[in-house]
C-alpha positions as CSV (number, residue, x, y, z in Angstrom):
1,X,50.5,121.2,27.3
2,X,46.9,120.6,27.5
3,X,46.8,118.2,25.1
4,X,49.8,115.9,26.7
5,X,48.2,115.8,29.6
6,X,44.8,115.0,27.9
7,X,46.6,112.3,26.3
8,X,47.8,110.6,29.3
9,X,44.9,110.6,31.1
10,X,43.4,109.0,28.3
11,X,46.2,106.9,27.7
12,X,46.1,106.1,31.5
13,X,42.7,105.5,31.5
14,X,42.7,102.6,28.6
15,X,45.5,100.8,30.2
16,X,43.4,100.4,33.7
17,X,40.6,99.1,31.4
18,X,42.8,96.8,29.7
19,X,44.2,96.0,32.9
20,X,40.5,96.0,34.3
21,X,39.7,93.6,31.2
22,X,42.3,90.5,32.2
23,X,41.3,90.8,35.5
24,X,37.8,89.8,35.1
25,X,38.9,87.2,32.4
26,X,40.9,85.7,35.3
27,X,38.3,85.8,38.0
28,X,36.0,84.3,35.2
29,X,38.6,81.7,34.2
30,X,39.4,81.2,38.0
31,X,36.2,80.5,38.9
32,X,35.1,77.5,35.9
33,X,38.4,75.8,37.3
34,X,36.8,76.1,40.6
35,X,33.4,74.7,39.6
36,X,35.3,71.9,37.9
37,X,37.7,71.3,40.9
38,X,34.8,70.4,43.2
39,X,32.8,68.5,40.7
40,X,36.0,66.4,40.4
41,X,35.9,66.1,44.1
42,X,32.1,65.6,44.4
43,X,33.4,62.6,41.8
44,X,36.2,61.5,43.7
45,X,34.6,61.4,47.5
46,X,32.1,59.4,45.7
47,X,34.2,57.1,44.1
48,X,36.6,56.7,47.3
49,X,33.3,56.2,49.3
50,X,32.5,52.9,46.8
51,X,36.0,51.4,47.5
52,X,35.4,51.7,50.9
53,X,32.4,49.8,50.9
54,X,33.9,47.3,48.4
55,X,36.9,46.8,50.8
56,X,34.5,46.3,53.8
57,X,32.8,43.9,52.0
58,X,35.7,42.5,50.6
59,X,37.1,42.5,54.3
60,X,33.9,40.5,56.0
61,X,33.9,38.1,53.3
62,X,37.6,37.5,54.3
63,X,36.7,37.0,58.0
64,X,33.7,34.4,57.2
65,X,36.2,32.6,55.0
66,X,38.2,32.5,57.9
67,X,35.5,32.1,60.6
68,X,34.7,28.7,58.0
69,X,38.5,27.3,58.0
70,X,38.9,27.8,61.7
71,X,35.7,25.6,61.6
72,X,36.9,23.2,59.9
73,X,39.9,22.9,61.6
74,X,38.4,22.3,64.5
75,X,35.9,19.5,63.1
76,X,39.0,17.9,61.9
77,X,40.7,17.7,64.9
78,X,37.9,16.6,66.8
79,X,37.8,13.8,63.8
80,X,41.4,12.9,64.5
81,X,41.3,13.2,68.1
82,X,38.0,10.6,68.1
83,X,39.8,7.7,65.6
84,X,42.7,8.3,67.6
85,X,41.1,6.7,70.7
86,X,39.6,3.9,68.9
């Protein structure tokens, strides 16, 4: 009897090692995927923060075009409206 229960213990014992085992592989595994998860999102705030500055410049180039046209414009008018009253 003494040797049954000797054997489950022990038998008992190596299964919560085992068990103790692929638990700390996960937390190891868990924690590289982590460590790459936020360098990919160190990557990707910085990469989002460069389109926003290439919009915004994109976007006040567009507004100076337009600033330009509506200048025109107006010169152009002001050209029609003076050789109209010749």
């Amino acid at each position: 009897m003494r040797q049954t229960c000797a054997s489950s213990v022990r038998e008992l014992v190596d299964r919560v090692v085992c068990i103790r085992d692929g638990l700390l592989l996960n937390l190891s595994t868990l924690r590289e995927k982590i460590n790459t998860l936020e360098m990919e999102r160190s990557a990707l705030l910085a990469e989002a923060e460069e389109l926003r500055k290439v919009a915004q410049s994109r976007a006040d180039a567009l507004e100076n075009e337009v600033s330009q046209l509506r200048q025109e414009i107006k010169a152009l008018k002001e050209l029609l409206d003076s050789t109209g009253t010749e």
